[in-house]
LUMSEDREN-626359 format. One line per field, with one value per residue (C-alpha): x, y, z; residue number from 1; residue in one letter. Coordinates in pm, 1 decimal. Example, Ala and Ser with C-alpha at 12.3 -4.5 7.8 and 13.67 -1.06 7.14 Angstrom:
BEGIN
px: c(1230.0, 1367.0)
py: c(-450.0, -106.0)
pz: c(780.0, 714.0)
pos: c(1, 2)
code: c(a, s)
! end
This chain:
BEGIN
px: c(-816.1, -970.4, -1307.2, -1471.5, -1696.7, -2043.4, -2363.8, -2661.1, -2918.4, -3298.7, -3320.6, -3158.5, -2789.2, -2500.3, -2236.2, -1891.7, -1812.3, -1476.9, -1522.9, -1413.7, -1088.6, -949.4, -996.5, -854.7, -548.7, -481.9, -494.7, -744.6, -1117.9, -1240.4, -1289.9, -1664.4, -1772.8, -2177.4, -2321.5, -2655.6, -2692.9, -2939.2, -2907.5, -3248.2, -3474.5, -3372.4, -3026.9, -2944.9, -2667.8, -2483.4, -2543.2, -2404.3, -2076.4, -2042.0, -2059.7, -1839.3, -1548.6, -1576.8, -1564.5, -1213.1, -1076.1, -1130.8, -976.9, -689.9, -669.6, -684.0, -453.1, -179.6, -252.0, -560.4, -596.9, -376.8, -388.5, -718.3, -948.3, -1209.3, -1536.8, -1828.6, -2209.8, -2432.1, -2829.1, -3049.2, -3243.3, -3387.3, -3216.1, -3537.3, -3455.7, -3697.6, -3601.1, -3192.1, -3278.0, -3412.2, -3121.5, -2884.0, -2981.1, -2985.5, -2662.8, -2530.0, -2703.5, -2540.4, -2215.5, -2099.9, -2117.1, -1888.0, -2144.6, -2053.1, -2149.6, -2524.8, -2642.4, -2905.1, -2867.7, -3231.7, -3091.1, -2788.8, -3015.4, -3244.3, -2935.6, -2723.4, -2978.1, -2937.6, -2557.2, -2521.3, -2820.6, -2663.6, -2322.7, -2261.7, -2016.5, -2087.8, -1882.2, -2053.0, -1883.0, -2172.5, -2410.4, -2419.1, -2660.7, -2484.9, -2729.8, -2541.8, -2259.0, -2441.0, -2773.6, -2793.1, -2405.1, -2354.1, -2080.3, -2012.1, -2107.5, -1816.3, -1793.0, -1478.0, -1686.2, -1800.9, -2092.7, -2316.9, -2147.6, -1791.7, -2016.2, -2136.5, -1808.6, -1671.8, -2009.0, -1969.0, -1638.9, -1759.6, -2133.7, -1961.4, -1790.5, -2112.9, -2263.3, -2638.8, -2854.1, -3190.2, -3190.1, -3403.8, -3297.8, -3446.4, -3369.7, -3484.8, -3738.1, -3531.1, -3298.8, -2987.5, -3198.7, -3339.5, -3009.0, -2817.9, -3088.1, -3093.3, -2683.6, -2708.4, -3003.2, -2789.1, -2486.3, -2694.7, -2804.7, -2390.1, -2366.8, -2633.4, -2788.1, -3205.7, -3385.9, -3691.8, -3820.7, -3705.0, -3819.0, -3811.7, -3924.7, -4055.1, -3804.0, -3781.9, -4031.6, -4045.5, -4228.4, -4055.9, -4230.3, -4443.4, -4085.7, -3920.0, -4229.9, -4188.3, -3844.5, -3935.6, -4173.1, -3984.0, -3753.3, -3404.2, -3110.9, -2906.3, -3058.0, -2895.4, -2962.4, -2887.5, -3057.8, -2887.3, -2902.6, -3207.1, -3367.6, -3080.5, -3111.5, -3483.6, -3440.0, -3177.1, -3320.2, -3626.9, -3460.6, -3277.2, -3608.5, -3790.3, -3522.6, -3403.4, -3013.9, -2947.8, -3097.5, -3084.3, -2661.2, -2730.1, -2444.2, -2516.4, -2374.6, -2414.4, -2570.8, -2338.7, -2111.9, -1889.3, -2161.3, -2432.1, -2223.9, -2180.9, -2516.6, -2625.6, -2339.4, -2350.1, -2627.1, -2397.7, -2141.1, -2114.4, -2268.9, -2113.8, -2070.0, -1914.4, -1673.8, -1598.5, -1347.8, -1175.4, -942.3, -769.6, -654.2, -277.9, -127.5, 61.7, -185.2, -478.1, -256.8, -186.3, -556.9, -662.3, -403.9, -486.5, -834.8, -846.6, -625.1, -902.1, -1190.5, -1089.0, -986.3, -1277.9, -1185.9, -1306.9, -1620.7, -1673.6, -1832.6, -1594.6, -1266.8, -1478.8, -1590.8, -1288.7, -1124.3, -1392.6, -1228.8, -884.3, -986.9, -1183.6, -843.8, -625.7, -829.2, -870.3, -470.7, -409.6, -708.1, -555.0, -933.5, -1247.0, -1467.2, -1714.2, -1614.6, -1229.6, -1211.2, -1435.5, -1187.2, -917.8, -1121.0, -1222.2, -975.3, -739.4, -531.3, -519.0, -377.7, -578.1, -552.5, -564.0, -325.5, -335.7, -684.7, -746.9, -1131.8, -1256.6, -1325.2, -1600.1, -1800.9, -1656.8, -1654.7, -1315.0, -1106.5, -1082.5, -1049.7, -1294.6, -1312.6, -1529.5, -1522.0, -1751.0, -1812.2, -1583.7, -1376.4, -1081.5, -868.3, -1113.8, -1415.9, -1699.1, -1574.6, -1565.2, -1311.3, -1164.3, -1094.2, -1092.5, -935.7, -1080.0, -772.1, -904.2, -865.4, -1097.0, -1328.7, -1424.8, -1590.9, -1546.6, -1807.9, -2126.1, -2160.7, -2495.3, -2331.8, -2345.8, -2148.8, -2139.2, -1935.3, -1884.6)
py: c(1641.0, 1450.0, 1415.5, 1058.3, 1071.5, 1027.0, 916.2, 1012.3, 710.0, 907.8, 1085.0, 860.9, 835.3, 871.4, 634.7, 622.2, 416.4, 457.4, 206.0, -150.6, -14.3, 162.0, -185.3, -393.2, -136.5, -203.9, -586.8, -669.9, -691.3, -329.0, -314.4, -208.0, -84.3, -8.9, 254.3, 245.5, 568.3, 839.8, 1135.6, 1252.4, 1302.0, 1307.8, 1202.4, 1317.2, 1551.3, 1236.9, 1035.2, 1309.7, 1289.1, 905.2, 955.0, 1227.1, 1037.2, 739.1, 917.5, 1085.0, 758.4, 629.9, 884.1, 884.7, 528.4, 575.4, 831.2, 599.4, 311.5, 155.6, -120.0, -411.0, -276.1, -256.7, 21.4, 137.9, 207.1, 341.2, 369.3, 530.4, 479.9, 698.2, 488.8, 779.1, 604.7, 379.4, -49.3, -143.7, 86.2, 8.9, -327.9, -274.8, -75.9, -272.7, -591.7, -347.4, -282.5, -607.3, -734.1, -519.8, -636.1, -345.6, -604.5, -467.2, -242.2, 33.1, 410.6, 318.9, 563.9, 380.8, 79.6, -26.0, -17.6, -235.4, -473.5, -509.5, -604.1, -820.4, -1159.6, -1086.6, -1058.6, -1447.3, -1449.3, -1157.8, -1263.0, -968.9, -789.9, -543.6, -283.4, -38.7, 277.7, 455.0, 208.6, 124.8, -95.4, -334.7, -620.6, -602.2, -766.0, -925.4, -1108.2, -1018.3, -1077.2, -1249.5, -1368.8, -1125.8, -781.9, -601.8, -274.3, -37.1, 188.6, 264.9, 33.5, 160.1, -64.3, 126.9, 448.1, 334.2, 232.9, 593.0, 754.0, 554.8, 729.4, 1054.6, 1015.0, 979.0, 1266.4, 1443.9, 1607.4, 1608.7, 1314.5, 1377.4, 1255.6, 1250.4, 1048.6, 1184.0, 952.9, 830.4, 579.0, 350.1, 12.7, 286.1, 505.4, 219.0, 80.4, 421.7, 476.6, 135.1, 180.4, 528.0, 438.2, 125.8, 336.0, 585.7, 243.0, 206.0, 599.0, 555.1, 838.2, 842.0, 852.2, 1055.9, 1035.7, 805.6, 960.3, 815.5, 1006.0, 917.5, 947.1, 1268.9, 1472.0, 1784.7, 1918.4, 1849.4, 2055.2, 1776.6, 1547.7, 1921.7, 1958.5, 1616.2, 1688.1, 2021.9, 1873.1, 1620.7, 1783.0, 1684.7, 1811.4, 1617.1, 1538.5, 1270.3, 1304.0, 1057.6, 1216.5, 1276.8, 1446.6, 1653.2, 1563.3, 1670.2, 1981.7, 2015.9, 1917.8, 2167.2, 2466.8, 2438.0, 2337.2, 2635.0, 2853.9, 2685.5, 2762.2, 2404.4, 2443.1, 2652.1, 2549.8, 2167.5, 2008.1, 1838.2, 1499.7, 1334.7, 1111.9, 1192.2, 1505.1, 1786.9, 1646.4, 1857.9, 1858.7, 1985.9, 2247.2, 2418.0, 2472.8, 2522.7, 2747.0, 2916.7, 2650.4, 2381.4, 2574.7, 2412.7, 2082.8, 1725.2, 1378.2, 1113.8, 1245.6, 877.2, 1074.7, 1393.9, 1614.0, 1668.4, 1368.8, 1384.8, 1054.6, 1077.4, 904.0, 1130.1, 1448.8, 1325.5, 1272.6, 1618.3, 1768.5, 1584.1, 1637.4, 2045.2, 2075.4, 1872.2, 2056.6, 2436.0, 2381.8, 2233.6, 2007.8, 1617.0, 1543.2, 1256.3, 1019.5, 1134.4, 992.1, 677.6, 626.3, 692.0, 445.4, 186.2, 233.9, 177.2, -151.1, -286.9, -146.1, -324.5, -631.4, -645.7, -651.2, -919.2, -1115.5, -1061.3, -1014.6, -871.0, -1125.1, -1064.5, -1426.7, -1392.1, -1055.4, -1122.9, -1451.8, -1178.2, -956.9, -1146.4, -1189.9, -977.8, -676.3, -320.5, 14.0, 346.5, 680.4, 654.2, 358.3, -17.7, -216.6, -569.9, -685.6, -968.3, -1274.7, -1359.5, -1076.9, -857.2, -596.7, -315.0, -275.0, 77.1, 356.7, 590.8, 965.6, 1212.8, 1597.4, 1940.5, 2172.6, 2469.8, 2753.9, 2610.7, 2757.7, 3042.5, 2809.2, 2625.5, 2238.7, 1928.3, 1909.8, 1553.5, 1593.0, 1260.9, 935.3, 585.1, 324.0, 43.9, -240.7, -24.4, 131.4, -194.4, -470.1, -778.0, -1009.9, -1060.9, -1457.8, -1327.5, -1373.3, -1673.6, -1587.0, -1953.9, -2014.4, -1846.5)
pz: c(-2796.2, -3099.8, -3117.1, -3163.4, -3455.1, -3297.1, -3471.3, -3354.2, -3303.2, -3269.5, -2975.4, -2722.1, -2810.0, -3003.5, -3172.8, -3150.5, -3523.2, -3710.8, -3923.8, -4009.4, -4196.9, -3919.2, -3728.7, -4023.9, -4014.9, -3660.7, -3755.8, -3420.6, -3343.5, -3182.8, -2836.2, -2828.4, -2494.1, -2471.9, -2280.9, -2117.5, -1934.9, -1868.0, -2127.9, -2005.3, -1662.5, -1350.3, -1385.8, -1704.4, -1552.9, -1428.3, -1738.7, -1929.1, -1651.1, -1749.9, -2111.2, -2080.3, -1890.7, -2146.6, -2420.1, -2275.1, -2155.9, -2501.8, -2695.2, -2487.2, -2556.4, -2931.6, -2956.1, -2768.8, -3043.2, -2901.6, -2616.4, -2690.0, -3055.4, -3094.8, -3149.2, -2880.8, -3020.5, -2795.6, -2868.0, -2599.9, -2529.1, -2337.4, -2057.6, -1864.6, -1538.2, -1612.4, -1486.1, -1796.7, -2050.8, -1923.8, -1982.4, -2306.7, -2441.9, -2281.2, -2487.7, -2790.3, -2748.3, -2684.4, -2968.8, -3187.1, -3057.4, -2785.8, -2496.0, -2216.9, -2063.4, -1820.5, -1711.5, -1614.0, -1300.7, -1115.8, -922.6, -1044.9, -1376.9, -1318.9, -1062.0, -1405.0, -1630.5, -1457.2, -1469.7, -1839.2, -1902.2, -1975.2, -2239.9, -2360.2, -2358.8, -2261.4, -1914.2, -1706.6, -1542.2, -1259.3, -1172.0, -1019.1, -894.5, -529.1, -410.0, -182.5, -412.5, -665.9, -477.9, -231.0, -343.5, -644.2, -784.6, -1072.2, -1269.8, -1499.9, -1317.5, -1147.6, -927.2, -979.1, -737.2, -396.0, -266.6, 24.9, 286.7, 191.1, 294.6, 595.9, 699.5, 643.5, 799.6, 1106.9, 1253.5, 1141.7, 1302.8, 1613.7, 1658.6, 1543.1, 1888.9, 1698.1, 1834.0, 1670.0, 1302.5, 1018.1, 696.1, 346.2, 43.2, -292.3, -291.4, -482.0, -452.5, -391.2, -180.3, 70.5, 99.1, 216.7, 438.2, 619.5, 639.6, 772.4, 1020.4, 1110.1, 1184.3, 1425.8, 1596.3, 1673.1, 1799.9, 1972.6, 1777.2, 1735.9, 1398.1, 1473.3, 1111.3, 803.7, 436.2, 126.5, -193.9, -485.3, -767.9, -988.8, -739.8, -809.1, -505.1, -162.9, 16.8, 225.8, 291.3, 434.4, 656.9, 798.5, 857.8, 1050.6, 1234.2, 1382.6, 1586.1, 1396.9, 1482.5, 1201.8, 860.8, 644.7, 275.0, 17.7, -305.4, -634.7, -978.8, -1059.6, -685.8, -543.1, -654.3, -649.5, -259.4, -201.4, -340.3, -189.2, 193.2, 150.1, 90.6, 367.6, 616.2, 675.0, 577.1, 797.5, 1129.3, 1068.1, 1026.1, 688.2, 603.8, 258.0, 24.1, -355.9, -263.5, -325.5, -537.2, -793.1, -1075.6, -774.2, -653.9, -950.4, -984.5, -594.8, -531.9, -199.8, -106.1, -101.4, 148.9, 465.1, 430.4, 490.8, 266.1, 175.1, -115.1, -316.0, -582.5, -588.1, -834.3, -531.0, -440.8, -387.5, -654.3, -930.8, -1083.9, -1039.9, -1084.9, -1427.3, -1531.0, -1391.4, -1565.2, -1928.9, -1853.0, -1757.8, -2099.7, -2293.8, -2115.4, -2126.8, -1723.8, -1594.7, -1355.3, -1317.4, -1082.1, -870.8, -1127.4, -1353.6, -1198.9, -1068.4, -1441.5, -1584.9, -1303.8, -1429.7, -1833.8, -1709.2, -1533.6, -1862.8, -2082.4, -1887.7, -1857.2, -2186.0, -2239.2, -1997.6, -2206.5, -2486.0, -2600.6, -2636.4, -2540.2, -2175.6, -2066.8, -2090.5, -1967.8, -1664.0, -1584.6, -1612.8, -1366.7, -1115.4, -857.5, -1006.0, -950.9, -1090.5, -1140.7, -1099.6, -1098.4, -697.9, -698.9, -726.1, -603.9, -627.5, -720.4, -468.4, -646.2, -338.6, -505.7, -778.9, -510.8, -571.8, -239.6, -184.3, -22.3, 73.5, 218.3, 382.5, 384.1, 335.1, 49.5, 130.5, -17.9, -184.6, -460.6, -496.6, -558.0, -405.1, -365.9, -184.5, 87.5, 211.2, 613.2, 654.2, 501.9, 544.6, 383.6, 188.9, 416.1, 634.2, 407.6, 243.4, 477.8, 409.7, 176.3, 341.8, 261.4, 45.4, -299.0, -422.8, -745.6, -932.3, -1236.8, -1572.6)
pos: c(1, 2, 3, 4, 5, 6, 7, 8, 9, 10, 11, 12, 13, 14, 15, 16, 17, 18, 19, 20, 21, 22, 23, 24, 25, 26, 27, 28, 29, 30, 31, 32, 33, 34, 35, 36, 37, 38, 39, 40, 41, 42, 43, 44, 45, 46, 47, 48, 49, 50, 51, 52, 53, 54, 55, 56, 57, 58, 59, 60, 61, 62, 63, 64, 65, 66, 67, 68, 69, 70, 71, 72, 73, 74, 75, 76, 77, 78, 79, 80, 81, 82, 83, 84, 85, 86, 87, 88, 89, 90, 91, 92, 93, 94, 95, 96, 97, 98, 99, 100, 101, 102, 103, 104, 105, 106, 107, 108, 109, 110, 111, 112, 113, 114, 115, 116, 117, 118, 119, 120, 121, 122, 123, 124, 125, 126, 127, 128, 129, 130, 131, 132, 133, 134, 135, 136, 137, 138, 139, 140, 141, 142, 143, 144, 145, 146, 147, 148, 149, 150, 151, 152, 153, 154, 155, 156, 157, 158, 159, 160, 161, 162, 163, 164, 165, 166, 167, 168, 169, 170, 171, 172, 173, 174, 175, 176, 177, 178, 179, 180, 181, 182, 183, 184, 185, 186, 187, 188, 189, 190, 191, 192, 193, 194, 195, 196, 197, 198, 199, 200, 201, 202, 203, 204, 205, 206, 207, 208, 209, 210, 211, 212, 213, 214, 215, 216, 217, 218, 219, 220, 221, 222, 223, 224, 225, 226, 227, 228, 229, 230, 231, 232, 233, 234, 235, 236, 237, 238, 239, 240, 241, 242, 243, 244, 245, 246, 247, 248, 249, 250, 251, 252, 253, 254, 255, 256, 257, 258, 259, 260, 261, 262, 263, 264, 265, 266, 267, 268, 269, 270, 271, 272, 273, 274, 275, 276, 277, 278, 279, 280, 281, 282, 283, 284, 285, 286, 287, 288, 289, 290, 291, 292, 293, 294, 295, 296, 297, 298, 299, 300, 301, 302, 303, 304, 305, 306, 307, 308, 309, 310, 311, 312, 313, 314, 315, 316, 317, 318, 319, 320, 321, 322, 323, 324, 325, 326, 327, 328, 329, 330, 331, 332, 333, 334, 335, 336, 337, 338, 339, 340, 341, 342, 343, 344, 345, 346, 347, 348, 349, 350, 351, 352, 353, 354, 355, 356, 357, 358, 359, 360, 361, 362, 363, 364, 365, 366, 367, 368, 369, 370, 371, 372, 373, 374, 375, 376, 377, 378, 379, 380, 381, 382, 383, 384, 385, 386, 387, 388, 389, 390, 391, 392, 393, 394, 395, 396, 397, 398, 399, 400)
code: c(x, x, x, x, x, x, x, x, x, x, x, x, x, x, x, x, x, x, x, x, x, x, x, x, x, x, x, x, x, x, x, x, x, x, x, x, x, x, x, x, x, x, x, x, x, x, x, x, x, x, x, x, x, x, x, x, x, x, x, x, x, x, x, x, x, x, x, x, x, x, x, x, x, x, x, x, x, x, x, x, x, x, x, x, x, x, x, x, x, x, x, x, x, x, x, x, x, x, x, x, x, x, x, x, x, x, x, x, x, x, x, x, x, x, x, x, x, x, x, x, x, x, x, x, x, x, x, x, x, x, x, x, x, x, x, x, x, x, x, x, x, x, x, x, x, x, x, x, x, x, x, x, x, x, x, x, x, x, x, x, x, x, x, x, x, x, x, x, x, x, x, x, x, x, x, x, x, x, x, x, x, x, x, x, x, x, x, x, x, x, x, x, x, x, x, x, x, x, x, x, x, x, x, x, x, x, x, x, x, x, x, x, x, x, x, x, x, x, x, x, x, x, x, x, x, x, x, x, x, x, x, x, x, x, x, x, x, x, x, x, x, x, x, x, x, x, x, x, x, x, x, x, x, x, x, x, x, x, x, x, x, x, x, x, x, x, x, x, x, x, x, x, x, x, x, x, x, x, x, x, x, x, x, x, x, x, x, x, x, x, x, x, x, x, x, x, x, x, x, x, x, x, x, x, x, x, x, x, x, x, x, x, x, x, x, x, x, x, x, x, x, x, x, x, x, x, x, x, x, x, x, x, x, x, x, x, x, x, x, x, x, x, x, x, x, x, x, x, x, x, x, x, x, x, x, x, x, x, x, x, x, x, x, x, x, x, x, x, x, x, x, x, x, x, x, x, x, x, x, x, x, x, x, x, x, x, x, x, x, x, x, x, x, x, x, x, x, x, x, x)
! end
C-alpha cells in the first residue's frame, strides 16, 4: 500500500502533508483529521495502534479518489496519554487547521478536550476512550463515541459474572477517570450476582512496581480478580502476577487487559484468562472479512487488534459523515452525526442523538489456541439493543 508522506514535527509526531496542489487538483478543501495520541509512556503501544489504523483508513481512502473528492490529510502529536499535554496538542492541532480530532487513548485526555472543542472549533471522534462521562456528564456537542463505553461492558460482564461459580473478588485498576469507572461497573455488577468484593485496588498510572497491589490481592482471600489495566501496566501487572504465583491460583476476567497487542507480547501468560473482547479479526461480516483481508496484505499478514478495527470503525464514520455533509467543517459534520446512521465493518449502527453514544454490539471470550496462535476467543455475543443501555438522563448535550 502507498505510503503517506509523513513529516516529522520534533519528537512528538509526524505529518501527513501532500500539498495544496494535490488538493487544488481534486478541486475540494482536504479533509484534515488531527491526531492527539500517545506515541510515548505508558500507552505508547496503543497510540501507536491508533495511528496505525488512521493512517490505513486514509490511504485506502486516497487511493479510491479521496472522501467526497477530497483529499485526507493526517498530522499526529504525541501527548504521552497526558489530559494537559492532550489538551495542549489538541488546540495545536486545531489551530493549525486539522480539527476533526480522533485516536486519543485515555479518557482523561478526551474528558480534558471536549470543554474546548467549541473555542476550538474543532470535533471530536473517540474510538478508544470509555469513560461513561464522556456521554453522560460530561457530553458535549461536538464529541462522539464510535466505541465501547464502560456501561456497554458492564452490560456484557453481568451475564457472564453469573455463571462464574467464584464469589470472592478483588478488582485491580488504573487510578484514572477509565479505571474508577470500570471498577465501580464491575463492583456494581457483583452487587447484582450477589458476588463479594473483598478488596478494591486502584493503581497509580504507569507503575512499574506491582508488587504491593499483588500482595493485597493475595492477602485477601479472592477467588476471582477483575482487572481493568492497559498498555504498558498491563503488561507490567501481568508479568509480575505471573511470577508471584497469582495467575494461576486466582480466575483472572479483564477488560483491555489481554487484548491482541498484549498477547503478543505476554504469550503463554495471557492463556486462559477472561475479558471483554470489544473488536475482533474474527468476527464473521462481510464487512470485517474485507478489512482483515486488505489489512494482512498491507501489513505482511499481521492481523488487526482490537483498537485497530474500533479506530478504523471511528474513520469510516467521520468519511462518511463527511460525504453526507458535503463538507469539512466540525459543525456540519457533527449535525450529520448526531442522530444518524452508519455502516461498519461489523454492520450498520445508529449514534444516539440523547448522547453521541454508538449502539452496538458487544462480546466476551478468553485468550486461547486458535489458528495455531495465542488469541482472543468470542464465546459469547451481547446484540446491540442489549449491549448498549439506554441514556442515563446525565447528558445534558445543548445545542451546536
Amino acid at each position: 500500500m502507498r505510503k503517506i508522506n509523513w513529516i516529522v514535527v520534533g519528537l512528538l509526531g509526524t505529518a501527513a502533508l501532500l500539498g495544496p496542489q494535490v488538493n487544488s487538483a481534486l478541486g475540494q478543501e482536504a479533509l484534515k483529521i488531527g491526531v492527539p495520541t500517545a506515541l510515548t509512556g505508558t500507552y505508547a503501544g496503543l497510540g501507536n495502534e491508533a495511528r496505525r489504523a488512521i493512517e490505513f483508513a486514509s490511504e485506502e481512502a486516497n487511493a479510491k479518489g479521496g472522501v467526497d473528492g477530497r483529499k485526507v490529510e493526517i498530522k499526529v502529536l504525541d501527548t504521552e496519554a497526558k489530559p494537559e499535554v492532550a489538551r495542549q496538542q489538541a488546540e495545536k492541532l486545531a489551530a493549525e487547521g486539522y480539527k476533526i480530532l480522533t485516536g486519543t487513548i485515555a479518557s482523561g485526555e478526551a474528558l480534558a478536550m471536549a470543554p474546548l472543542l467549541v473555542r476550538w472549533d474543532a470535533l471530536y471522534v473517540s474510538t478508544i476512550n470509555k469513560s461513561d462521562k464522556l456521554t453522560g456528564d460530561s457530553c458535549v456537542p461536538r464529541l462522539f463515541r464510535v466505541n465501547k463505553q464502560d456501561a456497554q461492558d458492564a452490560a456484557v460482564v453481568r451475564p457472564w459474572l453469573a455463571t462464574r461459580k467464584e464469589v470472592k473478588w478483588a478488582v485491580l485498576a488504573g487510578d484514572i477517570a477509565w479505571g474508577h469507572d470500570s471498577g465501580r461497573s464491575f463492583v456494581n455488577a457483583a452487587k447484582v450476582n450477589n458476588k463479594e468484593i473483598v478488596a478494591e485496588i486502584y493503581s497509580p498510572f504507569g507503575s512499574n512496581d506491582y508488587a504491593p497491589f499483588i500482595q493485597q490481592i493475595k492477602s485477601s482471600g479472592a477467588e476471582g480478580l477483575w482487572v481493568a489495566l492497559a498498555g504498558r501496566d498491563a503488561i507490567n501487572f501481568a508479568t509480575q502476577a505471573k511470577d508471584f504465583g497469582v495467575l494461576d491460583k486466582v480466575f483472572v476476567g479483564s477488560v483491555s487487559f489481554v487484548t491482541d497487542g498484549n498477547v503478543k507480547t505476554l504469550g503463554p501468560i495471557a492463556k486462559g484468562i477472561w475479558g471483554i473482547i470489544n473488536y475482533s479479526s474474527t468476527l464473521d461480516t462481510p464487512g470485517n472479512k474485507a478489512f482483515v483481508a486488505a489489512w494482512k496484505k498491507a501489513y505482511n499478514g499481521d492481523e488487526p487488534t482490537n483498537f485497530q478495527g474500533e479506530t478504523y470503525m471511528g474513520m469510516q464514520v467521520i468519511f462518511q459523515a463527511v460525504e453526507r455533509a458535503k463538507s469539512v467543517k466540525p459543525v456540519d459534520i457533527a449535525k450529520v452525526m448526531s442522530g444518524g446512521t452508519f455502516d461498519t465493518i461489523l454492520g450498520r449502527f445508529p449514534i444516539r442523538a440523547e448522547d453521541h453514544q454508538m449502539v452496538g454490539p458487544n462480546f466476551f471470550g478468553y485468550i486461547g489456541e486458535q489458528g495455531g496462535k495465542l488469541r482472543p476467543i468470542i464465546t459469547t455475543t451481547i446484540p446491540a439493543d442489549v449491549a448498549t443501555p439506554p441514556p442515563t438522563g446525565t447528558c445534558n448535550m445543548g445545542s451546536l
